[in-house]
Each structure stands twice: as structure tokens, then as C-alpha cells.
C-alpha positions in Angstrom: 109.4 82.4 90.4 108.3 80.8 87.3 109.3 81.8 84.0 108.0 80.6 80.5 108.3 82.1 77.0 105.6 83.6 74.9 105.4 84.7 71.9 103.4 88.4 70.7 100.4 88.3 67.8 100.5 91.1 65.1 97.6 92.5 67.0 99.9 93.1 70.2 98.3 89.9 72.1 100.6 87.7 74.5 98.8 84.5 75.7 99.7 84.1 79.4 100.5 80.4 79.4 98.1 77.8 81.2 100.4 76.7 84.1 100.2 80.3 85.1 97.0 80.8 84.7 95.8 78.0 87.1 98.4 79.2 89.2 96.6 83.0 89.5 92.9 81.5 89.4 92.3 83.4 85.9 89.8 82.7 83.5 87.8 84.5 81.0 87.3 87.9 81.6 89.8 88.7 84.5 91.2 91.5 84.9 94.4 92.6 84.6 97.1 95.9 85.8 99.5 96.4 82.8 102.6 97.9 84.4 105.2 99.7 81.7 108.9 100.2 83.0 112.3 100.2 81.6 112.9 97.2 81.3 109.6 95.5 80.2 105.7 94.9 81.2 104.6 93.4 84.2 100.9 92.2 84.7 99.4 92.1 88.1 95.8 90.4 88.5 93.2 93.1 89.8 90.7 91.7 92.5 87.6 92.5 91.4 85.6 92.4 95.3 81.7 90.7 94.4 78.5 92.2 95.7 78.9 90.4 99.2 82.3 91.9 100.0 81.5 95.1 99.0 78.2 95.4 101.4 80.8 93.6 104.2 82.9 96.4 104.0 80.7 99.1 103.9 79.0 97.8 106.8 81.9 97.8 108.6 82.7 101.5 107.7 79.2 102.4 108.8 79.5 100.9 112.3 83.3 102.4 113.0 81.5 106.1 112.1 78.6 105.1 114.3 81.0 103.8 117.3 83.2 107.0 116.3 79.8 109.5 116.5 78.8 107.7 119.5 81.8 108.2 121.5 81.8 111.8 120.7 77.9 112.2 121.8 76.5 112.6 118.4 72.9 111.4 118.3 70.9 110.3 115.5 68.1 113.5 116.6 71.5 115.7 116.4 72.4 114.4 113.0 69.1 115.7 112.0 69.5 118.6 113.3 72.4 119.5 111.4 71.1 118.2 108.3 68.1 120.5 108.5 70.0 123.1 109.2 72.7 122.7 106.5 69.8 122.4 104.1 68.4 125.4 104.8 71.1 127.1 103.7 
């Protein structure tokens, strides 16, 4: 674990210092989770996903639920069928 010392601006700003910076990959702009506790603040990077990863996953979440409605015998011509008739309520 490394530790360094910083030092607070009258506007409430700590500069994380530039070893750990490299170390996390953060630049200008990253985000970050501010954790309060008793005994002080801890900062955790948040992984922002991009546009590719995003679209991966959801891909992947549309073919489990297709698998999954496939292995219970749901059609696509059911799926219609219930989505007429649920609109027609």
C-alpha cells in the first residue's frame, strides 16, 4: 500500500499525488467514489464502461433471455401475441 501526504486548499481540494495517479490510470476528468467513515475519506476510482462495452453486455443479456425463452418454448409469434394482447388492455 502506498502512502503519501497531501495537503487541503481553502476550497476543500486535495491533489491526489502523481505517482498515484499513473498508478490508477487517472487523468482529467475521471471519476471518482468519495467514501466518508470514522475515521477519514477514502476515494475509489469509478469505471466509467464506453459505448462498446455497454452494447457487449447488453448483447449478451439479450441472448441469455432469448436462450432462456427458447428453452421454455416461447416464440417470437407468441411474444406477439402477448404483446397485443397486453396492449389491448
Amino acid at each position: 500500500m502506498d502512502v503519501e501526504v497531501t495537503r487541503m486548499s481553502s476550497k476543500g481540494q486535495i491533489v491526489i499525488p502523481m505517482r498515484m495517479r499513473k498508478r490508477l490510470n487517472a487523468g482529467e476528468g475521471t471519476l471518482f467514489a468519495v467514501v466518508g467513515t470514522d475515521e477519514g475519506v477514502m476515494l475509489k476510482k469509478v469505471h466509467t464502461p464506453s459505448q462498446e462495452e455497454v452494447w457487449a453486455h447488453l448483447d449478451s443479456i439479450a441472448k441469455e433471455a432469448g436462450a432462456l425463452l427458447k428453452k421454455r418454448g416461447m416464440t417470437e409469434k407468441k411474444l406477439i401475441e402477448i404483446a397485443v394482447k397486453a396492449r389491448g388492455r
